[in-house]
C-alpha positions in Angstrom: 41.7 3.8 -12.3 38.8 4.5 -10.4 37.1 8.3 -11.3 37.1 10.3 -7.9 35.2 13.7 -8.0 36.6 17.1 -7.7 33.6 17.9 -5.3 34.3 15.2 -2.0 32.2 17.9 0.0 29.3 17.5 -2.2 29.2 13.9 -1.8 28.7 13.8 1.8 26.2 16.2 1.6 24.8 14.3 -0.8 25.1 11.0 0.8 23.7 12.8 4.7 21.0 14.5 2.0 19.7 11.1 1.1 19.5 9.2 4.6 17.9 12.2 6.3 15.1 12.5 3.6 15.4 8.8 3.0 15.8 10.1 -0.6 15.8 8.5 -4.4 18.6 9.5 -6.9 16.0 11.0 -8.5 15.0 13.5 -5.9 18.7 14.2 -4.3 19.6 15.1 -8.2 17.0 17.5 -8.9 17.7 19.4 -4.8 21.6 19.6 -6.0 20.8 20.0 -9.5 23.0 17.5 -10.9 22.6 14.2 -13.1 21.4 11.4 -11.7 24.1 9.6 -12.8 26.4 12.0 -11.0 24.5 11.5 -7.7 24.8 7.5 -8.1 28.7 7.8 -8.9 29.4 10.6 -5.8 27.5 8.5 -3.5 28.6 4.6 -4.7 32.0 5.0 -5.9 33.7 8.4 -4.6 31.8 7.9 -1.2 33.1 4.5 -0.4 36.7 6.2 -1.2 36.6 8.9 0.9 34.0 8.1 3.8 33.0 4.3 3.8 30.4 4.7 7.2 28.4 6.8 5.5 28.6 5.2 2.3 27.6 2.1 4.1 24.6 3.8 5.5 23.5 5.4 2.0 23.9 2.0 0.6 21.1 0.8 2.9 18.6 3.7 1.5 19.8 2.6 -2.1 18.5 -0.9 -1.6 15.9 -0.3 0.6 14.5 2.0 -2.3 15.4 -0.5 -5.0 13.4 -3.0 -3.3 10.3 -0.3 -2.9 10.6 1.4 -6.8 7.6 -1.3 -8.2 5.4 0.0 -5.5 6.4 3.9 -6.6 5.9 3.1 -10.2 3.0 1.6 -9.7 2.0 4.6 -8.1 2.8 7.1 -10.3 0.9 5.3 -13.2 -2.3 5.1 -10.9 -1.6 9.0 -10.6 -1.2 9.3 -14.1 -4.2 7.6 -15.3 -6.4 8.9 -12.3 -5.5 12.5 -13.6 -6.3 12.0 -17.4 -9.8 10.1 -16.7 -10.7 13.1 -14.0 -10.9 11.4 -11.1 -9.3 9.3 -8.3 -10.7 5.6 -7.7 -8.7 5.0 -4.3 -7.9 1.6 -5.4 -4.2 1.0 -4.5 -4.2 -2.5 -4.8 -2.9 -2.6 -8.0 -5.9 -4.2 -9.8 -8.2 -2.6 -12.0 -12.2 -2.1 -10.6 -13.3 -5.3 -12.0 -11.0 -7.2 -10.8 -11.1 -5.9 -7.2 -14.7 -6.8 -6.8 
């Protein structure tokens, strides 16, 4: 048997949070305050059972942001490392100084 949520409201919000704000599990967790794990069930499983347009629509931001998580990884460590050495290189090709030159 298939777990449906309590909270069917809360997945659509959920699911019309995420396509407006083109929004990560991550992020739509942390506005509702919920897992992330939560947010991935309401929105793949309980979604398709109760409203399958939309959950075909969030499925679309799910893989579009699937495809596009290296380049936000990659991002956040550039971030990371630009913070603890002081300063920001600009480089966002993903190669280090010497190799850019």
């Amino acid at each position: 048997m298939m777990y449906i949520s309590g909270n069917k409201e809360r997945c659509v919000q959920i699911a019309a949070y995420m396509i407006e704000n083109n929004a990560t599990v991550r992020s739509a967790a942390k506005k509702f305050g919920i897992s992330k794990s939560t947010v991935h069930k309401d929105v793949t499983q309980t979604l398709r059972q109760i409203n399958k347009p939309l959950y075909f629509e969030v499925k679309k931001v799910l893989e579009t942001n699937k495809r596009e998580r290296h380049i936000r990884g990659g991002e956040a460590t550039r971030k990371k490392y630009s913070a603890m050495s002081g300063k920001d290189t600009g480089n966002t090709s993903g190669r280090s100084q010497s190799q850019a030159q």
